[in-house]
Backbone as XML, in Angstrom:
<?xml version="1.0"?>
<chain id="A" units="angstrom">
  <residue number="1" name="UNK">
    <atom name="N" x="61.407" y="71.487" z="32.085"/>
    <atom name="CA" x="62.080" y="72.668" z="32.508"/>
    <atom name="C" x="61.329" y="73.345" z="33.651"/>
  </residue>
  <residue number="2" name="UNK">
    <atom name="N" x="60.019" y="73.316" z="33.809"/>
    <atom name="CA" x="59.238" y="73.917" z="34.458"/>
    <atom name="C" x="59.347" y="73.288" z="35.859"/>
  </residue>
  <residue number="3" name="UNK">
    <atom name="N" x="59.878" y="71.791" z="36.353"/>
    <atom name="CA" x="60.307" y="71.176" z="37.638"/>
    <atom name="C" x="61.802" y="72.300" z="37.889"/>
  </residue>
  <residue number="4" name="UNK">
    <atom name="N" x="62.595" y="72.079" z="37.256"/>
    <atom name="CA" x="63.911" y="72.660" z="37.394"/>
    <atom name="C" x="63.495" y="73.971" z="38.134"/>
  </residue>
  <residue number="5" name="UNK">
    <atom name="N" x="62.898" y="75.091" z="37.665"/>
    <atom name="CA" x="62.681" y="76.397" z="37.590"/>
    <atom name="C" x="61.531" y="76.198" z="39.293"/>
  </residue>
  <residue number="6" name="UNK">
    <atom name="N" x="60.950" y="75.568" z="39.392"/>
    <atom name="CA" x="60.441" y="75.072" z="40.481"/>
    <atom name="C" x="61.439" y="74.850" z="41.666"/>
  </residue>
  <residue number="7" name="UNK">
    <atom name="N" x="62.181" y="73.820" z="41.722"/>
    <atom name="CA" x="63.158" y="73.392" z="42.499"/>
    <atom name="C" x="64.230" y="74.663" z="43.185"/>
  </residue>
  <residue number="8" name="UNK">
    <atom name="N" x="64.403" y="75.041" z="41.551"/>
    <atom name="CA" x="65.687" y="75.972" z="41.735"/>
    <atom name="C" x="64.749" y="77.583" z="43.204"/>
  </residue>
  <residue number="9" name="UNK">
    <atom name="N" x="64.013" y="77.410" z="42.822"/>
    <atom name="CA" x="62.955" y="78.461" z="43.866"/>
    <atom name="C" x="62.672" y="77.879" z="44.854"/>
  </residue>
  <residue number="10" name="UNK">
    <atom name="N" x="62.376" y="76.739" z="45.000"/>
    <atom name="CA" x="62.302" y="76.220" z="46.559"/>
    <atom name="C" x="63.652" y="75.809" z="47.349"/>
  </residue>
  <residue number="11" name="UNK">
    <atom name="N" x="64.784" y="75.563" z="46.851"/>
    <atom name="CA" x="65.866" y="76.210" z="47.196"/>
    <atom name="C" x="66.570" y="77.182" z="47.675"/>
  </residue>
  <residue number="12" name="UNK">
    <atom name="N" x="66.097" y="78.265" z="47.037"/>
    <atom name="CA" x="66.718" y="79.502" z="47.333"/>
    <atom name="C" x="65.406" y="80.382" z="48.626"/>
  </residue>
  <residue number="13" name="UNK">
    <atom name="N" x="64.185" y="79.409" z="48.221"/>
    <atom name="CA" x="63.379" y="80.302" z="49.570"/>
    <atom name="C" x="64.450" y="79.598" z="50.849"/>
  </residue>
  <residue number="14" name="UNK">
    <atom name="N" x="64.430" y="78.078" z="51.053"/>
    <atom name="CA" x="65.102" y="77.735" z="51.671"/>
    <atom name="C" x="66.412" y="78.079" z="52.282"/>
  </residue>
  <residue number="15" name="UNK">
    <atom name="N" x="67.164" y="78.357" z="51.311"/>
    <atom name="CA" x="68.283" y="78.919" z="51.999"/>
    <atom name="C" x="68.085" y="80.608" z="52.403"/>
  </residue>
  <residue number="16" name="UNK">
    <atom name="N" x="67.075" y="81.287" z="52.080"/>
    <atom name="CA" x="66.575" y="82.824" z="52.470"/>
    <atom name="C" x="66.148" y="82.598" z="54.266"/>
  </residue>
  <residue number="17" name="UNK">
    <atom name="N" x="65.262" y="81.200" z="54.250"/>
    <atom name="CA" x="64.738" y="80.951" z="55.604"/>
    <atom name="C" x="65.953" y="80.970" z="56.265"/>
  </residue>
  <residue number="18" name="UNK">
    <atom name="N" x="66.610" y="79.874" z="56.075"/>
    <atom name="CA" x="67.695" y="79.395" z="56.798"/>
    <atom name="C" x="68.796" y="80.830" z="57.340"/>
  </residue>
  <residue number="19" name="UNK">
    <atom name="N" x="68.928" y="81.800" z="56.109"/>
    <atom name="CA" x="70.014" y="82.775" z="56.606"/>
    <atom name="C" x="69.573" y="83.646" z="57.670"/>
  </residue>
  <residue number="20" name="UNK">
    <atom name="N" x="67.909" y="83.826" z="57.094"/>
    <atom name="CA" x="67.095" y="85.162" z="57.959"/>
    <atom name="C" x="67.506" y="84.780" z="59.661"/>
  </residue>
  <residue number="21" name="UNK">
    <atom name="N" x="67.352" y="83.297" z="59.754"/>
    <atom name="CA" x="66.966" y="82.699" z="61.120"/>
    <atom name="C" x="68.320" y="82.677" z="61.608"/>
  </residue>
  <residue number="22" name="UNK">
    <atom name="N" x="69.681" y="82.455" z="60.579"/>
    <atom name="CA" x="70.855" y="82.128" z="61.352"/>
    <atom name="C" x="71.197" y="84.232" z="61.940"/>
  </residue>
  <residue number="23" name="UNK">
    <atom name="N" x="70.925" y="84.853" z="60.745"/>
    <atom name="CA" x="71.245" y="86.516" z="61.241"/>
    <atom name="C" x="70.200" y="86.444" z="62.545"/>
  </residue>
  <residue number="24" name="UNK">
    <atom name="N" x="68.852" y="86.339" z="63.149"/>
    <atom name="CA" x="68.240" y="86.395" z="64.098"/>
    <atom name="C" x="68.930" y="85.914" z="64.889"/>
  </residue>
  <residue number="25" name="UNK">
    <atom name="N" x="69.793" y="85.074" z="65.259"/>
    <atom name="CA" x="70.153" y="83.753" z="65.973"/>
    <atom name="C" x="71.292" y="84.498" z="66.535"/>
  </residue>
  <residue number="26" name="UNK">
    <atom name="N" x="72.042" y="85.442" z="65.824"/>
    <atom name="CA" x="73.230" y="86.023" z="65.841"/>
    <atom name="C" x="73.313" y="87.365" z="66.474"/>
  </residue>
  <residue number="27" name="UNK">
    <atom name="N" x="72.284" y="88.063" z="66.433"/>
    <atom name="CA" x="71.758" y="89.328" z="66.733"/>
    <atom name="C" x="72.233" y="89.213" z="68.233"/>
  </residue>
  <residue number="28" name="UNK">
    <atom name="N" x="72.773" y="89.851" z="68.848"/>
    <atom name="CA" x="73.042" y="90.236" z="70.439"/>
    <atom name="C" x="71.483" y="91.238" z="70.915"/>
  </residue>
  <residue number="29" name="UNK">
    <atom name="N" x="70.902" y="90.192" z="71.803"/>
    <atom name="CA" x="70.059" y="90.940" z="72.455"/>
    <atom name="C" x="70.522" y="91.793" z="73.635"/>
  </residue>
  <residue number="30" name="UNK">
    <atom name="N" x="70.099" y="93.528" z="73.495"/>
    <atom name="CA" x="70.833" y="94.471" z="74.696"/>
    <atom name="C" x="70.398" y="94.002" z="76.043"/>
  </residue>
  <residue number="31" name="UNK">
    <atom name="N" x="70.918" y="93.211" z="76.541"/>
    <atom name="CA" x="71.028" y="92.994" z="78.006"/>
    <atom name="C" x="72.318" y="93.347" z="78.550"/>
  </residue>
  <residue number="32" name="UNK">
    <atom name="N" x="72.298" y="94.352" z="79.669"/>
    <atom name="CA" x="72.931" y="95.312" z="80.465"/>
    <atom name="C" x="73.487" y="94.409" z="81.738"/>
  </residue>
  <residue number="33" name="UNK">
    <atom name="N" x="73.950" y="94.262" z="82.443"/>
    <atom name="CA" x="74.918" y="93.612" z="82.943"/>
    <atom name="C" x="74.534" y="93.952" z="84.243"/>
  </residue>
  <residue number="34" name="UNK">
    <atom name="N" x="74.526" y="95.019" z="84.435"/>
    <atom name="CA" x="74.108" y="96.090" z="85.973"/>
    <atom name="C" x="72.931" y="96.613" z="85.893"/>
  </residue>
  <residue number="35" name="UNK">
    <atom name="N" x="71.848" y="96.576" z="87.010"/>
    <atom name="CA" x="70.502" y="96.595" z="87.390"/>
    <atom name="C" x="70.497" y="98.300" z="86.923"/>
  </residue>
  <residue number="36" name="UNK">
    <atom name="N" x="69.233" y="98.454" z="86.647"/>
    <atom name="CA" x="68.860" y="100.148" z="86.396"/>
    <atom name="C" x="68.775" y="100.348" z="88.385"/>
  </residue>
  <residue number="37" name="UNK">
    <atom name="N" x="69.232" y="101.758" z="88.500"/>
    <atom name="CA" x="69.547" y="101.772" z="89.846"/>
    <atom name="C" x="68.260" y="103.374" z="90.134"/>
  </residue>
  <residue number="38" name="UNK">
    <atom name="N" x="67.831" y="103.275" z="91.510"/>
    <atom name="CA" x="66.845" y="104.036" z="91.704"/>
    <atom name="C" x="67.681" y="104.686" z="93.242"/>
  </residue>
  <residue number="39" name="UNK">
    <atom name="N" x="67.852" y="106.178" z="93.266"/>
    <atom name="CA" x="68.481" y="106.566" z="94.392"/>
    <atom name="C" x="67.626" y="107.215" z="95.016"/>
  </residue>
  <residue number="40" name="UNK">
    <atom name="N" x="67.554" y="107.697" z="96.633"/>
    <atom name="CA" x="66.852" y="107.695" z="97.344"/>
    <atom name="C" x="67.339" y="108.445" z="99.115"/>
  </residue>
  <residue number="41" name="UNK">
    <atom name="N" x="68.327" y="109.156" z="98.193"/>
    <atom name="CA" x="69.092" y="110.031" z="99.619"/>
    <atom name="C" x="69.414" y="111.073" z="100.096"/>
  </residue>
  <residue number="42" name="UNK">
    <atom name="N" x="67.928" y="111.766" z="100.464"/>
    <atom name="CA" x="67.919" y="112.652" z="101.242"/>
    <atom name="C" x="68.140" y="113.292" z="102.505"/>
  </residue>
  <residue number="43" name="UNK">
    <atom name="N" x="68.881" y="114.407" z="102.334"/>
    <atom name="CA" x="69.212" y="115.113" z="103.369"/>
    <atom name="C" x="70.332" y="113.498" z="104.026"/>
  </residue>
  <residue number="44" name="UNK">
    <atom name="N" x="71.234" y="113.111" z="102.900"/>
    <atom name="CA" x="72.159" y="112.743" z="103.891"/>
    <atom name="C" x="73.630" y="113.261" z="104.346"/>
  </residue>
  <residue number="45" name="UNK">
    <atom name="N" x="74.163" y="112.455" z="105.033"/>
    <atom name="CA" x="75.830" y="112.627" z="104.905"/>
    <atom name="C" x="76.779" y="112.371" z="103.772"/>
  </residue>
  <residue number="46" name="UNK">
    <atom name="N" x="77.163" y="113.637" z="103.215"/>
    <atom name="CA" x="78.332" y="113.113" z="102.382"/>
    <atom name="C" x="78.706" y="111.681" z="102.469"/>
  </residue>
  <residue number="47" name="UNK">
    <atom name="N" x="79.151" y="111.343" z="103.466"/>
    <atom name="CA" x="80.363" y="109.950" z="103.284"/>
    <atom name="C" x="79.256" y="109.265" z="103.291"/>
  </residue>
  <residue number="48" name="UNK">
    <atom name="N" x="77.719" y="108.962" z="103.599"/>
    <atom name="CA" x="77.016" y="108.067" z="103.011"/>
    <atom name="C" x="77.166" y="107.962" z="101.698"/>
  </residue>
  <residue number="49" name="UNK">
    <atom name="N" x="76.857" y="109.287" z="100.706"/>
    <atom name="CA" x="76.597" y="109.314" z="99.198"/>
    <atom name="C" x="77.687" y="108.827" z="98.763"/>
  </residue>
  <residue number="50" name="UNK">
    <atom name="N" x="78.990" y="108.950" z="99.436"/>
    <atom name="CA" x="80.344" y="108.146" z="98.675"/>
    <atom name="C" x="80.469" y="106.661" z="99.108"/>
  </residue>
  <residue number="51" name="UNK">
    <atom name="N" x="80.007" y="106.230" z="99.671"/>
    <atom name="CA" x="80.261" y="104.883" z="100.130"/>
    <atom name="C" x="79.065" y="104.524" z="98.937"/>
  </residue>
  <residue number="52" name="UNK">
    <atom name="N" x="77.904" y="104.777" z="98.783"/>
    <atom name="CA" x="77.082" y="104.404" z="97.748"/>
    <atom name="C" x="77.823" y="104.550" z="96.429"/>
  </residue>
  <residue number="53" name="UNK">
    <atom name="N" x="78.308" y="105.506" z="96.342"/>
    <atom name="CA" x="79.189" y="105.928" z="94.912"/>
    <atom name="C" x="80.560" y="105.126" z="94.495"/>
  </residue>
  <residue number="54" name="UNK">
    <atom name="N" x="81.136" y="104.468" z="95.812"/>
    <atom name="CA" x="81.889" y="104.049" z="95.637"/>
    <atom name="C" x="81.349" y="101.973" z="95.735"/>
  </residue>
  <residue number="55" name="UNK">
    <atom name="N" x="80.449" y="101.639" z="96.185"/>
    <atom name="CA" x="79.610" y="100.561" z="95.250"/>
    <atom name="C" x="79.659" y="100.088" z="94.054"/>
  </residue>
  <residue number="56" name="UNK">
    <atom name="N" x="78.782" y="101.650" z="93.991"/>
    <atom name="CA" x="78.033" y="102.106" z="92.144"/>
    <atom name="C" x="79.232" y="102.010" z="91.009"/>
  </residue>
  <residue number="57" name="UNK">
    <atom name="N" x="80.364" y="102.849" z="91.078"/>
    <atom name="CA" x="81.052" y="102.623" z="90.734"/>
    <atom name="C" x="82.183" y="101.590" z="90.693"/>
  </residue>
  <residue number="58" name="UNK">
    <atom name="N" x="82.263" y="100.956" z="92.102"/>
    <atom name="CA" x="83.703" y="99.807" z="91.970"/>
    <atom name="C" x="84.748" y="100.582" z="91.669"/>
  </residue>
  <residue number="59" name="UNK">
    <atom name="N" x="84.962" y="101.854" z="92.580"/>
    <atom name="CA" x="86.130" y="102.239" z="92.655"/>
    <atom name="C" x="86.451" y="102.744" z="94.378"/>
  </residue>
  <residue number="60" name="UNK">
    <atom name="N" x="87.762" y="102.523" z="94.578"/>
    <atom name="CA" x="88.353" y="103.235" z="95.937"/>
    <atom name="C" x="88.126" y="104.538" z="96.040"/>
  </residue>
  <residue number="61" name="UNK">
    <atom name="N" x="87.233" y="105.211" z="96.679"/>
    <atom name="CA" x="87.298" y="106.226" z="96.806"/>
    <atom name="C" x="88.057" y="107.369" z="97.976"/>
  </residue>
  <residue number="62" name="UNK">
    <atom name="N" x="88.895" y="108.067" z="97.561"/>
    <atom name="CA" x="89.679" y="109.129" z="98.647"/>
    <atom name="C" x="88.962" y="110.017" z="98.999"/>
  </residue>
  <residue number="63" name="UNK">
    <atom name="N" x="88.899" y="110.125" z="100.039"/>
    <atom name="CA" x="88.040" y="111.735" z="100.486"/>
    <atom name="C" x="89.086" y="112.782" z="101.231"/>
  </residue>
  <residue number="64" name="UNK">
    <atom name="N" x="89.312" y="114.161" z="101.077"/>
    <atom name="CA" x="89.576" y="114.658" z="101.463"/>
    <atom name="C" x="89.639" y="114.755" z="103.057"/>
  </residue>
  <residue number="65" name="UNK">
    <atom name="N" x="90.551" y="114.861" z="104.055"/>
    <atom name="CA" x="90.259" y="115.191" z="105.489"/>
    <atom name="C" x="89.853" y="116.247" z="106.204"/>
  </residue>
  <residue number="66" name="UNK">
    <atom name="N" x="88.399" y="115.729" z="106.600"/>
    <atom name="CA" x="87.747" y="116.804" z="107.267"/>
    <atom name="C" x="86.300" y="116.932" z="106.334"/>
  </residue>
  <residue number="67" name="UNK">
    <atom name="N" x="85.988" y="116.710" z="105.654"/>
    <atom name="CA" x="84.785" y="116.864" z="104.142"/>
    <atom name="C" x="83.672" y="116.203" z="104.790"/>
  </residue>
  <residue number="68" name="UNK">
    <atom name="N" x="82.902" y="117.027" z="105.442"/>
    <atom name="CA" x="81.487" y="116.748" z="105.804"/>
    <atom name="C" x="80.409" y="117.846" z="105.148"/>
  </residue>
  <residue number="69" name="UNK">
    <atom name="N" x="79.586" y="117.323" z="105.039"/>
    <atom name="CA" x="78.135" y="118.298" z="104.218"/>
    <atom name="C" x="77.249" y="116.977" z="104.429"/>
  </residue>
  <residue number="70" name="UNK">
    <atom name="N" x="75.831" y="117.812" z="104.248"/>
    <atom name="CA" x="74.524" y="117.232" z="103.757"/>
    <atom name="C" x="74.747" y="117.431" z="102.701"/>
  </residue>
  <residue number="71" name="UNK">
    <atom name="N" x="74.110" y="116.548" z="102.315"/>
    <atom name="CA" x="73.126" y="116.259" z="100.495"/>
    <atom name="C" x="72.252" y="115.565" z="100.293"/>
  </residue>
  <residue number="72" name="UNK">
    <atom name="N" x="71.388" y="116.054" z="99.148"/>
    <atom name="CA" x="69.967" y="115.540" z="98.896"/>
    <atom name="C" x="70.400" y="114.765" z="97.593"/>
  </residue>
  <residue number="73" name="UNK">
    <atom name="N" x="70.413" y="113.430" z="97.098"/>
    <atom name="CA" x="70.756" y="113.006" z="95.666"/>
    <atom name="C" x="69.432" y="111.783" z="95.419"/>
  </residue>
  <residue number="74" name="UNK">
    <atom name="N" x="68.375" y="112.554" z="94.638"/>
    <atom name="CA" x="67.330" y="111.655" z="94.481"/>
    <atom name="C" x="67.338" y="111.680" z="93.460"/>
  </residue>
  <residue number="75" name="UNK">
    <atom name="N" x="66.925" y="110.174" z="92.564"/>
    <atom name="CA" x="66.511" y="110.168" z="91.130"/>
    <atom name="C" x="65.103" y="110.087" z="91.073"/>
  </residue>
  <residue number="76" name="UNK">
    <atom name="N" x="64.661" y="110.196" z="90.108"/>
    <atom name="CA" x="63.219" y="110.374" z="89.830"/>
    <atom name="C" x="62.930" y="109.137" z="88.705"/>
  </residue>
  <residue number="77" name="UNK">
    <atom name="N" x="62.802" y="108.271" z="89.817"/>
    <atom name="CA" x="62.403" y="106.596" z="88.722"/>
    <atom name="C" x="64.134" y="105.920" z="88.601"/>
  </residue>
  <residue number="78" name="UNK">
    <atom name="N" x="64.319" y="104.868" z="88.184"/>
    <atom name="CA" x="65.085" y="104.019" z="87.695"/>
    <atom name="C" x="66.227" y="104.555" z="86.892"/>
  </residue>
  <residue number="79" name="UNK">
    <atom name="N" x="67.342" y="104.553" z="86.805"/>
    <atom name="CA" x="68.589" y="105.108" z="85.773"/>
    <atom name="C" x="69.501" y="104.236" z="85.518"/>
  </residue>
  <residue number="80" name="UNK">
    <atom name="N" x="69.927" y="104.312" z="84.695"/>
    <atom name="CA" x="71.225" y="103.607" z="84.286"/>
    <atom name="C" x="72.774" y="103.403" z="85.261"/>
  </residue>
  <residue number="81" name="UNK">
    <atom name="N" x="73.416" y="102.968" z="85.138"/>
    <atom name="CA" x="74.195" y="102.820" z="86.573"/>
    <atom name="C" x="75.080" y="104.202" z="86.380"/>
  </residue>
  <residue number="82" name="UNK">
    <atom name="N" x="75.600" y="104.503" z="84.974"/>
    <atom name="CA" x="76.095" y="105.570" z="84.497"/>
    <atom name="C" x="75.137" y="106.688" z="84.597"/>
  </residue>
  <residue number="83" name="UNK">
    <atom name="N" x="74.346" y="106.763" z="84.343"/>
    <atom name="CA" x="73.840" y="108.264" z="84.389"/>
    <atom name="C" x="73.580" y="108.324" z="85.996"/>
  </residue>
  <residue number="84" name="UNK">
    <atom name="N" x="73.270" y="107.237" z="86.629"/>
    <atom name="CA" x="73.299" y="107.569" z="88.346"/>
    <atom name="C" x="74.757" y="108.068" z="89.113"/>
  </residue>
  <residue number="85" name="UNK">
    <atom name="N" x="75.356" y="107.595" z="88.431"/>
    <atom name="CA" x="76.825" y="108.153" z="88.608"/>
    <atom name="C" x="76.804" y="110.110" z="88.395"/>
  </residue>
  <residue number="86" name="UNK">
    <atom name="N" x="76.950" y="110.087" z="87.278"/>
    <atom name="CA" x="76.540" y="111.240" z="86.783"/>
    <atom name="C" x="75.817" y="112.046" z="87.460"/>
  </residue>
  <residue number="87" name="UNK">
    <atom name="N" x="74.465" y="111.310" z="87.885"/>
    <atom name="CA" x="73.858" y="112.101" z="88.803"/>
    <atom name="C" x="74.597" y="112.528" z="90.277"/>
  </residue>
  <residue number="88" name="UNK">
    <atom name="N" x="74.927" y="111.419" z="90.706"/>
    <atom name="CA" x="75.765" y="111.797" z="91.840"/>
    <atom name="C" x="76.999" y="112.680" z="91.934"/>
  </residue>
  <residue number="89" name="UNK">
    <atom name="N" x="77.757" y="113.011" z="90.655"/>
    <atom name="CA" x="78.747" y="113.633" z="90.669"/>
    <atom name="C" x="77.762" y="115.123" z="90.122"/>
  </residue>
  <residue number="90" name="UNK">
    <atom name="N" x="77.018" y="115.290" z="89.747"/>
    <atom name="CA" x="76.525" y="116.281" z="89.464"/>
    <atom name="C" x="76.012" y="117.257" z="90.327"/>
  </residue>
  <residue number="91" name="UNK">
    <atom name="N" x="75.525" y="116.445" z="91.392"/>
    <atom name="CA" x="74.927" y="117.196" z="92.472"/>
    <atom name="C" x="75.577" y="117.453" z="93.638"/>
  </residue>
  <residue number="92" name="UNK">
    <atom name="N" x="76.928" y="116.695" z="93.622"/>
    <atom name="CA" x="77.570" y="117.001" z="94.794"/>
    <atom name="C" x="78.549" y="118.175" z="93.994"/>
  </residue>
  <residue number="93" name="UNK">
    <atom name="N" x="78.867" y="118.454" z="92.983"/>
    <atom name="CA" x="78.949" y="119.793" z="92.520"/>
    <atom name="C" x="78.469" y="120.578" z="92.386"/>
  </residue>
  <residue number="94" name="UNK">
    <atom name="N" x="77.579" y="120.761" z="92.798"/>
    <atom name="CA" x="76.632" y="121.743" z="93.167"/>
    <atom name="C" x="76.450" y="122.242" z="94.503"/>
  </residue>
  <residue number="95" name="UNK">
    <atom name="N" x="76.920" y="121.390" z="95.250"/>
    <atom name="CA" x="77.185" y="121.540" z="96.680"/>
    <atom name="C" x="78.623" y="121.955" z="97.252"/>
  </residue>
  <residue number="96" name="UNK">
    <atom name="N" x="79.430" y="122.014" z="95.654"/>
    <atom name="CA" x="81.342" y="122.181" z="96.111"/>
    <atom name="C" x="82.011" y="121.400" z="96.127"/>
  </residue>
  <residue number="97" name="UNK">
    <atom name="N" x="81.839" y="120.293" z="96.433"/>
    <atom name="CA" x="82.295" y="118.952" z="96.112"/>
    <atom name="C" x="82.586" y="118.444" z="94.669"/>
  </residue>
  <residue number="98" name="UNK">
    <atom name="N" x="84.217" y="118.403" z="94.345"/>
    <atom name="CA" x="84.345" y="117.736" z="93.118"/>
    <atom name="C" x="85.173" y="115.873" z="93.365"/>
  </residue>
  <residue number="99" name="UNK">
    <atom name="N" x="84.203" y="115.368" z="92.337"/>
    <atom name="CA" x="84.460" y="113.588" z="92.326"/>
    <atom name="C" x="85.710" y="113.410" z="91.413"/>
  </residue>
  <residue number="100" name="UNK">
    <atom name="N" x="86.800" y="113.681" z="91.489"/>
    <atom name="CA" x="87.690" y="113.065" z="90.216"/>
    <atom name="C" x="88.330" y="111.642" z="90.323"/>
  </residue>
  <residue number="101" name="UNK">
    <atom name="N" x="87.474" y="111.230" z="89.070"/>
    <atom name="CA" x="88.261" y="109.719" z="89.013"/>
    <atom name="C" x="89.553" y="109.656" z="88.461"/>
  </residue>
  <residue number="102" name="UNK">
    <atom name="N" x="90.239" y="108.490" z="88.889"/>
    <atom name="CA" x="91.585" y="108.347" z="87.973"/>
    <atom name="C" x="91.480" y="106.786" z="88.010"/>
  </residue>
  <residue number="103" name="UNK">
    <atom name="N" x="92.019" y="106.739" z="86.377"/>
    <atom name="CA" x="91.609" y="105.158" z="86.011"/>
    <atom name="C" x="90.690" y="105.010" z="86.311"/>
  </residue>
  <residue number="104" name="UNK">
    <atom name="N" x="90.787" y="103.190" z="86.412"/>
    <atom name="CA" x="89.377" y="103.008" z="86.685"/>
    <atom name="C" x="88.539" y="102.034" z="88.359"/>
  </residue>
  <residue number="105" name="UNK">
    <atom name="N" x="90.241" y="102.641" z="88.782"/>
    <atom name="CA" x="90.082" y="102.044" z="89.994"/>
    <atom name="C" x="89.733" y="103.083" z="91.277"/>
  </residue>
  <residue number="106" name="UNK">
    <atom name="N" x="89.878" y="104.436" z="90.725"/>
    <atom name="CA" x="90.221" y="105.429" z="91.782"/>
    <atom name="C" x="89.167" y="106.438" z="91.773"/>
  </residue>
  <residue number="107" name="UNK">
    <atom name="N" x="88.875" y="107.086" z="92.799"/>
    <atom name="CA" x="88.324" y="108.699" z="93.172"/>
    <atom name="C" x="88.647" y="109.276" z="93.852"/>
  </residue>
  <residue number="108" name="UNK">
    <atom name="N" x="89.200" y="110.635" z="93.823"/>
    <atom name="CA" x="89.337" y="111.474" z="94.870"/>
    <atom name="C" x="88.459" y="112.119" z="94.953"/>
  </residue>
  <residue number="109" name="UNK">
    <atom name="N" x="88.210" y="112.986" z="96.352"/>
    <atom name="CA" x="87.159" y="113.914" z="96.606"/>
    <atom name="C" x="87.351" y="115.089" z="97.543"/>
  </residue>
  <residue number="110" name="UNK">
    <atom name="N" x="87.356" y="116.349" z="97.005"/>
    <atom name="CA" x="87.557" y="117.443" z="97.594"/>
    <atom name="C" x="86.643" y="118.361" z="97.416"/>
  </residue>
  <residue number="111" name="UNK">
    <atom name="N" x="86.383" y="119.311" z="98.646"/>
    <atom name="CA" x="85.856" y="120.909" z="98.336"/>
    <atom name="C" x="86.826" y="120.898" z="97.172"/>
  </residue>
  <residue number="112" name="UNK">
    <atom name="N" x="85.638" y="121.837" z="95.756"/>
    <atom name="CA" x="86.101" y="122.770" z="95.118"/>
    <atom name="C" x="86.645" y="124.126" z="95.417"/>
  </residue>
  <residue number="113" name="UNK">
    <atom name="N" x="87.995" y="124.280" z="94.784"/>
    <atom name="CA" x="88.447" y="125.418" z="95.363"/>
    <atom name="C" x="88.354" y="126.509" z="94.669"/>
  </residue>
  <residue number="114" name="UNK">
    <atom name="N" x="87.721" y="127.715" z="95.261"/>
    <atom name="CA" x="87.162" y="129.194" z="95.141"/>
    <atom name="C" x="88.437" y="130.073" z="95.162"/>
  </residue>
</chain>
């Protein structure tokens, strides 16, 4: 009885190995698709920061006629492609400039209106 009771345990470590390694095996390692992005644009032209934005994003972007300004849009180290987005729509609201996307193909861009 004492082989049996043996066996029956080196079995079941076995199949413990085997599952641990198939769940490891299975696990999706987080790899991100799009590079962490580092921005770097000071004191430029609006329609620079949208032509970058419109890259970043992979969308058509509309600009209003006539929409010129400076802007400063620097990150501080490496960001996510989304929060660089973010950043960019953040700061050009701050300057009056609102980014509205539609879907996921589109942006318009206008002075905010006062």
């Amino acid at each position: 009885m004492s082989c049996w009771i043996v066996r029956t345990f080196a079995i079941l470590i076995l199949v413990a190995v085997i599952l641990a390694s198939a769940a490891r095996a299975q696990t999706p390692t987080p790899v991100s698709s799009d590079p962490p992005v580092l921005i770097a644009r000071p004191n430029s032209d609006v329609s620079d920061v949208l032509k970058f934005y419109a890259s970043l994003s992979r969308r058509k972007v509309w600009v209003e006629l006539g929409l010129t300004a400076k802007v400063s849009v620097i990150s501080h180290g490496t960001l996510p492609r989304a929060e660089a987005l973010s950043l960019i729509r953040d700061t050009l609201r701050k300057e009056g400039i609102e980014i509205r996307e539609a879907g996921d193909s589109e942006a318009f861009v206008s002075r905010i209106a006062r």
